[in-house]
C-alpha positions as CSV (number, residue, x, y, z in Angstrom):
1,X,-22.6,-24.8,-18.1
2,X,-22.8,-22.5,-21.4
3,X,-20.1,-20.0,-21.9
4,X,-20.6,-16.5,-21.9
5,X,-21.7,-14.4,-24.4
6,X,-19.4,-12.0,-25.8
7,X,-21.6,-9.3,-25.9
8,X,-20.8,-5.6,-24.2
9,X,-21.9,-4.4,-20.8
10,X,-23.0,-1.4,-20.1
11,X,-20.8,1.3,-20.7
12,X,-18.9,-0.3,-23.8
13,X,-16.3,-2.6,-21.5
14,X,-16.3,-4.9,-25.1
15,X,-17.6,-5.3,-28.2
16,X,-19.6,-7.7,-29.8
17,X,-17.1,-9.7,-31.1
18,X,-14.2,-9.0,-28.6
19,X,-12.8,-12.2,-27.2
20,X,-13.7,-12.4,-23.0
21,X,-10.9,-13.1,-21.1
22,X,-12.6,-12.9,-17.6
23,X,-16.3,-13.3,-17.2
24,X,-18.2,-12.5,-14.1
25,X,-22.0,-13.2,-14.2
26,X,-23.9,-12.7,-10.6
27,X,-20.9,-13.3,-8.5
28,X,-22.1,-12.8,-4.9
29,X,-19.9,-13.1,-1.4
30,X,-21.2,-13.2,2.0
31,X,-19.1,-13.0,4.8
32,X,-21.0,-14.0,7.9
33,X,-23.5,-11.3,7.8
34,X,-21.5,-9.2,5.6
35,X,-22.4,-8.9,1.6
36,X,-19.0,-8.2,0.2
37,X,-20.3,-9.1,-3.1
38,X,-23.2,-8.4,-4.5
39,X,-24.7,-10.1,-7.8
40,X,-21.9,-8.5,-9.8
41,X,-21.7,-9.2,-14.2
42,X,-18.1,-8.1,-15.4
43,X,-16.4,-8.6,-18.8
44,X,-12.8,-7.9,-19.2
45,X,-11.5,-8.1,-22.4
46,X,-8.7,-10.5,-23.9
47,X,-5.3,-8.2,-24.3
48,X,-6.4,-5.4,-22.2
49,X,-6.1,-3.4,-19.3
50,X,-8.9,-3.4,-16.8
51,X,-8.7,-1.3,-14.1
52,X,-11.1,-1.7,-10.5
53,X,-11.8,1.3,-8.4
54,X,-13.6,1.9,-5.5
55,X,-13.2,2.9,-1.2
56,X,-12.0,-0.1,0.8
57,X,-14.9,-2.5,1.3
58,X,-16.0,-1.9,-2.1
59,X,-15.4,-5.7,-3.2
60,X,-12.6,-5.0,-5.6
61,X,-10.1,-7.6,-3.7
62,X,-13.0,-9.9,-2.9
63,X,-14.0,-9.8,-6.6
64,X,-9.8,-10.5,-7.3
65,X,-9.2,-13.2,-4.7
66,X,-12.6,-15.3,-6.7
67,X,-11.1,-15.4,-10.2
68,X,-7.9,-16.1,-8.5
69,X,-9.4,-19.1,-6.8
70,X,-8.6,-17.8,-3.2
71,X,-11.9,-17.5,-2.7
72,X,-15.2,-19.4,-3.3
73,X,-18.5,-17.3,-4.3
74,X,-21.5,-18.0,-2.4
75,X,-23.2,-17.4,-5.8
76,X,-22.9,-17.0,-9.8
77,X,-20.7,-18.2,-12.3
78,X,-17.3,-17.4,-13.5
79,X,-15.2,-18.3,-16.6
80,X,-12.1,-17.6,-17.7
81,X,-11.2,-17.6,-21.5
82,X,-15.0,-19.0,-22.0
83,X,-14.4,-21.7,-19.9
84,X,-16.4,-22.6,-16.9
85,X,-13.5,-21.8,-13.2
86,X,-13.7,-23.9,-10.7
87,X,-14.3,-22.2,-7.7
88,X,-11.8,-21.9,-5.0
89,X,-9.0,-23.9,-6.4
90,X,-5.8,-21.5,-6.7
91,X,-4.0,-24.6,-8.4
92,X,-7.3,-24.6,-10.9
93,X,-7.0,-20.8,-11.5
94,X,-2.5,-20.8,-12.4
95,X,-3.5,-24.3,-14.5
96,X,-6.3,-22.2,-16.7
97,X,-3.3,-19.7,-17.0
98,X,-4.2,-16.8,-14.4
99,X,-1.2,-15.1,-12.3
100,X,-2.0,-13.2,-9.0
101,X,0.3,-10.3,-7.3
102,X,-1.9,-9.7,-4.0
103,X,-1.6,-6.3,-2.2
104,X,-0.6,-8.8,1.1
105,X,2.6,-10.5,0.0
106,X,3.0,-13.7,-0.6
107,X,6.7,-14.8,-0.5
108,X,8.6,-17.2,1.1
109,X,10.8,-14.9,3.9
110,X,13.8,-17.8,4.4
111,X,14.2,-18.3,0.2
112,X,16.4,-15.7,-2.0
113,X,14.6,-13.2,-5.1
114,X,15.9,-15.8,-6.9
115,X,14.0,-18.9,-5.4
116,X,10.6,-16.9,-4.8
117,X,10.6,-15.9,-8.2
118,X,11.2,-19.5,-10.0
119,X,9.5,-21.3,-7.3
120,X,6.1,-21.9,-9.1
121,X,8.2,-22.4,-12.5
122,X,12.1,-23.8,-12.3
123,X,13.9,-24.1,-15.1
124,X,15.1,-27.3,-14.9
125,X,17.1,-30.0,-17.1
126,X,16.8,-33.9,-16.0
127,X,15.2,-33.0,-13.1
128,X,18.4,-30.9,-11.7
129,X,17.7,-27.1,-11.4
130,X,19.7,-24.7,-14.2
131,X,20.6,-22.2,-11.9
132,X,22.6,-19.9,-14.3
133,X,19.5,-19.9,-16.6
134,X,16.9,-19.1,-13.5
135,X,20.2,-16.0,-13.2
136,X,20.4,-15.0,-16.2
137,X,16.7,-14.9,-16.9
138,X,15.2,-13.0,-13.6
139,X,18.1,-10.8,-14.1
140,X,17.0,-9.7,-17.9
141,X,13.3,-9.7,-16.6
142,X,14.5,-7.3,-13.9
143,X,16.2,-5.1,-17.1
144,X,13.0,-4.9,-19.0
145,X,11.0,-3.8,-15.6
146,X,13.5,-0.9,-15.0
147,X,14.4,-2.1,-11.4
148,X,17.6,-3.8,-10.1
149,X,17.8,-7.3,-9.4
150,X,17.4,-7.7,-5.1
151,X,20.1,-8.7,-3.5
152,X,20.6,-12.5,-2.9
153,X,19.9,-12.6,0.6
154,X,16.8,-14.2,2.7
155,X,13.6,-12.1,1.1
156,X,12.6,-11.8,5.1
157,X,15.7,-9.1,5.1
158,X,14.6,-7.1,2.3
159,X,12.4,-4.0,2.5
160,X,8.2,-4.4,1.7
161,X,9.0,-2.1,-1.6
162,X,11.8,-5.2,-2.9
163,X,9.7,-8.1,-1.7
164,X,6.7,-6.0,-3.5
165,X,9.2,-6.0,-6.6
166,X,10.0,-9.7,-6.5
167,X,6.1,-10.1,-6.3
168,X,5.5,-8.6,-9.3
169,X,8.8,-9.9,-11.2
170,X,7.2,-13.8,-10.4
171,X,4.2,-12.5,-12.0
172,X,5.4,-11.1,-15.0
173,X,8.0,-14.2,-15.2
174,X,4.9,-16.7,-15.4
175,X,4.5,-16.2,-18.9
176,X,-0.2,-16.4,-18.0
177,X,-2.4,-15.0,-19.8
178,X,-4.3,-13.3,-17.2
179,X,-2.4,-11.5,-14.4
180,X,-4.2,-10.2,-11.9
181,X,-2.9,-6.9,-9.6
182,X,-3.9,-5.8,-6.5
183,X,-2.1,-2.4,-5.3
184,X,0.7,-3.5,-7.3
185,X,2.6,0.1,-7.1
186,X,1.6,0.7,-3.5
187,X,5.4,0.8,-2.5
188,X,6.8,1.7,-5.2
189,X,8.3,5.4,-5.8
190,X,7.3,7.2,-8.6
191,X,10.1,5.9,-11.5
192,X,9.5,2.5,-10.5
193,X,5.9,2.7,-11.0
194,X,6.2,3.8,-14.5
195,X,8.2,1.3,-15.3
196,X,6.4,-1.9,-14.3
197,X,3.6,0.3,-16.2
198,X,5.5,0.2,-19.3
199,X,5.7,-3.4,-18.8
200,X,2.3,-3.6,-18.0
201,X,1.5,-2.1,-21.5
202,X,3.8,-4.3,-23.3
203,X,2.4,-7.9,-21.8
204,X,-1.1,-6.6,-22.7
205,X,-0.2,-5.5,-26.1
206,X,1.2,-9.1,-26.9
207,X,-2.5,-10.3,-25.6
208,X,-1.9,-10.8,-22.0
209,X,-5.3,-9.6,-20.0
210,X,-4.6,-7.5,-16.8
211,X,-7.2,-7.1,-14.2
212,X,-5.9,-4.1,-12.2
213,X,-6.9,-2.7,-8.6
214,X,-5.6,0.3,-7.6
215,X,-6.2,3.5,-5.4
216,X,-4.3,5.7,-7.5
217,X,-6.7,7.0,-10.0
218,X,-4.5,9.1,-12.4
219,X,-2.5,6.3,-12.9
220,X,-5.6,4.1,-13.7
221,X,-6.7,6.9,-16.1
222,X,-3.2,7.1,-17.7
223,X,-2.6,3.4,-18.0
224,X,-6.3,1.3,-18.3
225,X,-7.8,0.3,-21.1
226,X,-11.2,0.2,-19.4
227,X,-12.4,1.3,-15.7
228,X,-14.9,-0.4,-13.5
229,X,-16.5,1.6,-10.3
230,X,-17.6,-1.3,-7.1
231,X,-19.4,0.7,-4.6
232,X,-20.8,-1.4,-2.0
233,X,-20.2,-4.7,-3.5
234,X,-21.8,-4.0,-6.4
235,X,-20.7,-2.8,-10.3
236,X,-21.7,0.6,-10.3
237,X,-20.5,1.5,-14.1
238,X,-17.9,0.3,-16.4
239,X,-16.8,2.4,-19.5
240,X,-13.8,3.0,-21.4
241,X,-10.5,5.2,-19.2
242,X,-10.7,7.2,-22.1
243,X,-14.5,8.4,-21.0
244,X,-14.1,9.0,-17.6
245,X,-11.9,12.1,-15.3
246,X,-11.1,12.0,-12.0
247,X,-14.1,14.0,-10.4
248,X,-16.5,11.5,-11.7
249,X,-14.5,8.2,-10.9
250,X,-14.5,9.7,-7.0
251,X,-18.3,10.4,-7.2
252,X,-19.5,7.4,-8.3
253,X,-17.0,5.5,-6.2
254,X,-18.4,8.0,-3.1
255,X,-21.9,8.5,-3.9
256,X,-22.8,11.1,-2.5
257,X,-21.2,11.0,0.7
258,X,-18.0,13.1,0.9
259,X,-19.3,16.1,-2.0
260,X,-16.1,18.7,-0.2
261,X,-13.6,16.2,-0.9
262,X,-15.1,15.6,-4.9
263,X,-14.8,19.5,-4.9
264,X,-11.4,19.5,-3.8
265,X,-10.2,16.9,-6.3
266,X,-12.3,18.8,-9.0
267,X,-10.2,21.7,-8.7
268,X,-6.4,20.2,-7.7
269,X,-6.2,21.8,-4.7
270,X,-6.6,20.6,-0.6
271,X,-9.5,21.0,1.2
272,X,-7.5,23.5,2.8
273,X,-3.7,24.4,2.8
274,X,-2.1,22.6,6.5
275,X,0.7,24.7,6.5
276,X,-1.2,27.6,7.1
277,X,-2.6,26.1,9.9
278,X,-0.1,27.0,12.4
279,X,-1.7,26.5,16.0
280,X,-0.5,24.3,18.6
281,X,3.0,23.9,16.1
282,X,6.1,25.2,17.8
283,X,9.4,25.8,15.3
284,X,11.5,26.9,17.9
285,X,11.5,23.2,19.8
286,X,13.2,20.5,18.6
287,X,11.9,17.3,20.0
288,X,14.0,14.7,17.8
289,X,17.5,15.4,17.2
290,X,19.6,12.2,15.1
291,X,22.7,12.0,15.3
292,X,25.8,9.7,13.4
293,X,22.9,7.0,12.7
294,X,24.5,4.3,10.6
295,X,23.1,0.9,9.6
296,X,26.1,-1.5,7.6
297,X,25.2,-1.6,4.3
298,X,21.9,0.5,4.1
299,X,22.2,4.3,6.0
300,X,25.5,6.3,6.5
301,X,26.0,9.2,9.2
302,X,22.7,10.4,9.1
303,X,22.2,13.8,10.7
304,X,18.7,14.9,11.1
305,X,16.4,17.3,13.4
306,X,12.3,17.6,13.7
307,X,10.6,20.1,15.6
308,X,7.5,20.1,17.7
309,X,4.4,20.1,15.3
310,X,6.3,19.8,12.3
311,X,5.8,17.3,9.2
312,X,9.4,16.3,7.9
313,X,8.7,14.2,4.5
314,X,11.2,11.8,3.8
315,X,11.5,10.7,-0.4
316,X,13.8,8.3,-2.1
317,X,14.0,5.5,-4.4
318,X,13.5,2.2,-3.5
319,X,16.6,0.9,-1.2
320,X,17.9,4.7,-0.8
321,X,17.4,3.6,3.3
322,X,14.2,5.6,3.6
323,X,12.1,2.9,5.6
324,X,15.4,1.4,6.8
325,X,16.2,5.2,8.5
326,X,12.3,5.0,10.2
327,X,13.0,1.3,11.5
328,X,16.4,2.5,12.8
329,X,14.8,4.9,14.6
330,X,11.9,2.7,15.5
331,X,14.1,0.1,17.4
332,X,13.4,-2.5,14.2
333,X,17.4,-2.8,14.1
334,X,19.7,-3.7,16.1
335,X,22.7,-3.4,14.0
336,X,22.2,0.6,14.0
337,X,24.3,3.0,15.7
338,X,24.3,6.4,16.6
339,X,22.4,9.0,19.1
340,X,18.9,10.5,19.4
341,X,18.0,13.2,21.8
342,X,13.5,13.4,22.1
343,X,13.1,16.4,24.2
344,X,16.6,17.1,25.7
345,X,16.6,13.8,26.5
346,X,20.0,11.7,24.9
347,X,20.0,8.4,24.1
348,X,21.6,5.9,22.2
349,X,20.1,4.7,18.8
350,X,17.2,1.8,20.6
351,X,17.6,-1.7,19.9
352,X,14.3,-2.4,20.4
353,X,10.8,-1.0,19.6
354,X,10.4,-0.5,23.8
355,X,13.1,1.3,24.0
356,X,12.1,3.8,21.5
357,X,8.6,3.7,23.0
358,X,10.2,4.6,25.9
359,X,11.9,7.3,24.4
360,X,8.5,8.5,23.1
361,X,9.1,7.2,19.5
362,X,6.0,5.4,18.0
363,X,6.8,3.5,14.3
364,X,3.5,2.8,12.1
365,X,4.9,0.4,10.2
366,X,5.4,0.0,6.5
367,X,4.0,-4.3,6.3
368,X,1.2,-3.9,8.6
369,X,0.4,-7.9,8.6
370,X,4.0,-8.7,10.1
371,X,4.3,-5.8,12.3
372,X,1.4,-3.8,13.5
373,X,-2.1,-5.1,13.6
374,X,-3.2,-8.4,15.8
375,X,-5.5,-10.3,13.5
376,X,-7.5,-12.3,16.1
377,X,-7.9,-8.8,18.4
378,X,-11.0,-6.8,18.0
379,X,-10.3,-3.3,16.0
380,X,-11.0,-1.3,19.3
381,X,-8.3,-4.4,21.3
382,X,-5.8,-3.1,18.3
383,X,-5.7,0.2,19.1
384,X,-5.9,0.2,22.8
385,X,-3.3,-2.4,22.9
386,X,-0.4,-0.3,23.7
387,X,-2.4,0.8,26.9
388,X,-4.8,-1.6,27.8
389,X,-4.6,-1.1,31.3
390,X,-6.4,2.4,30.3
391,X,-9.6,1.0,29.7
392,X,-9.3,-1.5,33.0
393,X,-9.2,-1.3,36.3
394,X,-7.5,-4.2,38.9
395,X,-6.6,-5.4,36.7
396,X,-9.9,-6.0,34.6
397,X,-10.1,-4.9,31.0
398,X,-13.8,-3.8,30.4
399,X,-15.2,-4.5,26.8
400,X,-17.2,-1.2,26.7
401,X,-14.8,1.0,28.1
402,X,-12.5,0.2,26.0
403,X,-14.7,0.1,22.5
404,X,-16.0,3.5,24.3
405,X,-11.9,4.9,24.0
406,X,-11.4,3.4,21.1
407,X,-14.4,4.7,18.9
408,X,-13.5,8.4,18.4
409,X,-9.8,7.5,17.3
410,X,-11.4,4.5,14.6
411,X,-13.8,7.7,13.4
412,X,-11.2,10.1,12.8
413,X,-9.6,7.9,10.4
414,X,-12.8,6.8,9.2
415,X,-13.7,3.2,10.4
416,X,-17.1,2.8,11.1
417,X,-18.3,2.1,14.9
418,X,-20.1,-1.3,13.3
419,X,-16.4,-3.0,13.1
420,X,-15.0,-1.8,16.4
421,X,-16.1,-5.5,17.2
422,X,-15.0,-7.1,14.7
423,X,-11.6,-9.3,14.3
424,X,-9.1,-7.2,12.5
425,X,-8.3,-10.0,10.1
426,X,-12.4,-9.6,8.7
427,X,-11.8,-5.8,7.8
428,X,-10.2,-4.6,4.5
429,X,-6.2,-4.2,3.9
430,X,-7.1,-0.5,4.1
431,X,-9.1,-0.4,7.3
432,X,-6.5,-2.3,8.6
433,X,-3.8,-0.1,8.0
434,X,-6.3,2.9,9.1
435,X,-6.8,0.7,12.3
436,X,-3.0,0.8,13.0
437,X,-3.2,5.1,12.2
438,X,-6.2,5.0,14.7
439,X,-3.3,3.3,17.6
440,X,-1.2,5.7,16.8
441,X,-3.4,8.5,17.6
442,X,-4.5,7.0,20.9
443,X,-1.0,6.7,22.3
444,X,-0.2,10.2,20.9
445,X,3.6,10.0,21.2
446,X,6.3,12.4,21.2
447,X,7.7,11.4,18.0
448,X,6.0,9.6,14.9
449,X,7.5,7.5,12.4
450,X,5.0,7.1,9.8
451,X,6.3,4.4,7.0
452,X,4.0,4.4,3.9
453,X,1.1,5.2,6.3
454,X,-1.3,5.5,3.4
455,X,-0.2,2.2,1.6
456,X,-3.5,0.4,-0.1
457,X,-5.8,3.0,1.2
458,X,-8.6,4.9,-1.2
459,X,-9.0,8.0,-1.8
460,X,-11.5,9.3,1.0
461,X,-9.3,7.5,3.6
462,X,-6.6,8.9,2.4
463,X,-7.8,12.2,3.2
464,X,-8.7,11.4,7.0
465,X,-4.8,9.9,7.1
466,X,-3.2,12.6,5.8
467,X,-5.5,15.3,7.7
468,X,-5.0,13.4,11.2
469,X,-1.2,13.4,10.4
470,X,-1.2,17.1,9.9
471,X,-3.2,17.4,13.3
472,X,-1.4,15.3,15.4
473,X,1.3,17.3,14.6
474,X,-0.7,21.4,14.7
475,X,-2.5,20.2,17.8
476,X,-0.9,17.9,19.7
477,X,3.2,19.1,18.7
478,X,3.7,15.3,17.7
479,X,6.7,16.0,15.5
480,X,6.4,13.3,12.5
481,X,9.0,11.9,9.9
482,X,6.5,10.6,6.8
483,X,8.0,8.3,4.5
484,X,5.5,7.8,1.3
485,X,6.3,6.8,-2.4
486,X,3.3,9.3,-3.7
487,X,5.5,12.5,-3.8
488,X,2.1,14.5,-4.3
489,X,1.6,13.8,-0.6
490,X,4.9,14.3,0.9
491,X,4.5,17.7,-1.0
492,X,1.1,18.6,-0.2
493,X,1.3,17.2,4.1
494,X,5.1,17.8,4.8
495,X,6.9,21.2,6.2
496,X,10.3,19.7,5.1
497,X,11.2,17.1,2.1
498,X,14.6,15.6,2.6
499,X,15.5,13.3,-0.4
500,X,17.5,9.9,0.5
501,X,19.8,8.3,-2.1
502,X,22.1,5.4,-1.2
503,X,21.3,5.4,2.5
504,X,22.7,9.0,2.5
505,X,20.3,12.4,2.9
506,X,21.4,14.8,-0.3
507,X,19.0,17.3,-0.5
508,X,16.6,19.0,1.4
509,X,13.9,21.1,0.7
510,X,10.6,23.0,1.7
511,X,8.0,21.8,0.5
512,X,5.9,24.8,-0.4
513,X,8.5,25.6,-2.9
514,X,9.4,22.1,-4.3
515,X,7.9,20.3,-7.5
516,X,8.4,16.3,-7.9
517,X,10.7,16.6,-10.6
518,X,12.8,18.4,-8.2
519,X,12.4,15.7,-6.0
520,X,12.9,12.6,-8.5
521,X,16.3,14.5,-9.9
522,X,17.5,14.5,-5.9
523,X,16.3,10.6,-5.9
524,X,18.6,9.8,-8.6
525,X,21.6,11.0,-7.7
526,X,24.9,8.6,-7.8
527,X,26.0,7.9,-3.9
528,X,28.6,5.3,-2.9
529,X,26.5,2.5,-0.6
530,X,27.3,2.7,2.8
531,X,30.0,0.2,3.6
């Protein structure tokens, strides 16, 4: 098999004589009936960023999970560093030097940071492991990425945003010249982000090659080198960052379908403001009251109250107890304390997620592989699954009534009536998590604890998210505690920011009168952990 030419695609991706790291030449993907891929040519350079954008569905991931070996094309060739890749051989792909941090994680729950991180890689010395070098090392590497070395406990008992960070630390650590990233910032809060950027920069200035995928377009614009556009399954346009804004990244990522929300990215502003929209909200009722809620080692005494149809926006760094408040709450752990009163009612802190169901509490979870959606279950079974028996009757569960149910809640958030059918584990990480919104909606509880609810999602689907959110809350009097490392939207959807630091609220805010450096100086300040 020849190796690729080096010459430039369409839109100046490379030169003539720029050295290819990644070559894609007519790479197609079927999946059952479904074209993920379509015929796509890509050239990525060798010591550059290379940024993917495009809705969910679009084949970015599809296009990642080929050169990483994950998965096998139906069609085409691929080669990496000008040599032929065997297909489907993840062992094939780390040998020819390619590293892969996938939006799903990938670690080991019963091993430490430690382990997960040297576990493709130990540093050994006559076969016994140097353990004070592995230290020593994932603790400078953790220096250089501007984030604090996890504690040495089970990863399974860290938060999504530290196993994300141990993810991307066994990535960086690999010392390949091709790293791969797929939502890598996803859970990160915004000074964390730039830092693995900065790293970022520095590995591809001394010649690594990064092949990025990521829904936040102004940090692609900020950080790439070069930006491709999948719509489709196909390779719309490629051209340098430098050559392309934000209103033409969303409409050629779009096409032509969603023109209001191209205008409202065009000029900054929402398609409308929600806090002006004030019907169905109530100020005067408070339907969750928290009380004393304490969790050994993560939250300390936290006093909080949310009123019917309001947005309460939660911020913090990562391990300042944010998601660890939500899953307190939630019923996700047992080891908190404290009371919670949903409309008048008083109960202790729950112990379990039924209890705070029962309560009226409903937690959209921050990992929604471990904790939310069913793979095997349809996407309509998903979100009725909380009330089945609502689309049955003695005890029989009818198919069409309960796709019927299902399908205006999986079009609010923008899942398309085709995949109501469909296993959930065939649909994209972000219709996934938009499946898990969709339940939400359909049980319509009291109280809402929405944990990164927008986590991997594009752009349009953000929207639909962050506008059902907002109506749950106007028109239904859901009050909702959002938790979201993109500041922008706890601003932009929220009533009330409170800022966490060291499992302890210090600030509060409202959020028409609030800026995210306000926000990131609140985030930073020095709290004693809770004991």
């Amino acid at each position: 098999m020849a190796k690729p030419d080096a010459a430039p695609i369409e839109g100046g991706a490379t030169s003539p004589t720029a050295e290819i790291g990644v070559a894609c030449r007519g790479l197609t993907r079927t999946f059952g009936s479904t074209l993920a891929l379509d015929g796509i040519d890509l050239d990525v350079a060798v010591g550059s960023i290379h940024a993917l954008v495009g809705q969910n569905g679009a084949g970015k991931s599809t296009c990642l999970g080929i050169i990483a070996g994950r998965i096998k094309p139906t069609s085409g060739e691929l080669f990496i560093l000008g040599e032929s890749h065997q297909y489907g051989s993840p062992r094939a792909a780390q040998e020819a030097g390619v590293a892969a941090v996938y939006q799903e994680l990938t670690v080991i729950p019963e091993l430490t940071p430690e382990a997960n991180v040297f576990l493709p890689r130990p540093i050994t010395r006559g076969g016994m492991l140097r353990r004070r070098a592995m230290r020593e090392r994932y603790e400078q590497t953790c220096a250089e990425m501007g984030t604090p070395p996890a504690p040495s406990v089970p990863v399974g008992q860290l938060t999504v945003a530290q196993q994300q960070v141990v993810e991307i630390t066994r990535a960086v650590m690999s010392d390949s010249r091709i790293l791969l990233m797929d939502e890598p910032t996803a859970a990160l809060a915004l000074d964390e982000r730039r830092a693995l950027y900065r790293v970022l920069r520095s590995l591809r200035d001394g010649g690594t090659t990064i092949v990025l995928v990521s829904h936040n377009l102004d940090e692609v614009l900020e950080n790439a080198d070069v930006v491709t556009v999948f719509r489709d399954g196909r390779v719309i346009e490629t051209r340098p960052a430098a050559d392309w804004n934000k209103p033409e990244l969303i409409k050629n990522m779009l096409g032509d379908s969603s023109r209001a929300l191209l205008a409202a990215e065009t000029t900054g502003r929402k398609l409308r403001d929600p806090r002006s929209d004030s019907a169905g909200a109530d100020e005067a009722v408070v339907r969750l009251r928290a009380q004393g809620i304490q969790l050994p080692g993560r939250l300390a005494d936290i006093d909080l109250e949310v009123h019917a149809g309001e947005v309460l926006g939660i911020v913090g760094l990562m391990g300042s107890g944010r998601s660890s408040l939500l899953r307190a709450l939630g019923g996700l752990e047992r080891d908190a304390s404290g009371r919670v009163e949903v409309d008048g009612r008083w109960a202790s802190c729950p112990s379990s997620p039924g209890a705070a169901q029962a309560l009226g509490i409903a937690l959209l979870p921050e990992d929604r592989k471990t904790q939310g959606v069913c793979l095997r279950m349809s996407a309509a079974e998903n979100v009725a699954l909380p009330r089945l028996s609502s689309a049955g009757r003695l005890g029989y569960v009818s198919p069409r009534r309960l796709e019927s149910k299902a399908a205006s809640y999986l079009k609010a958030v923008g899942v398309p009536s085709s995949k109501s059918r469909q296993p959930a584990a065939s649909l994209s990480g972000g219709n996934q998590q938009k499946l898990l919104f969709a339940r939400m909606s359909y049980i319509r509880p009291g109280v809402l604890l929405a944990d990164e609810p927008t986590r991997g999602v594009d752009v349009g689907a953000k929207t639909d998210i962050l506008e059902e959110v907002r109506r749950l809350a106007r028109e239904d009097g859901v009050a909702v505690l959002l938790v979201s490392s993109e500041t922008e939207e706890v601003i932009a959807y929220s009533d009330r920011i409170l800022v966490m630091a060291g499992g302890r609220i210090v600030d509060e805010h409202d959020a028409a009168a609030v800026s995210d450096d306000q926000l990131l100086q609140g985030a930073f300040q020095t709290t004693e952990p809770p004991a």
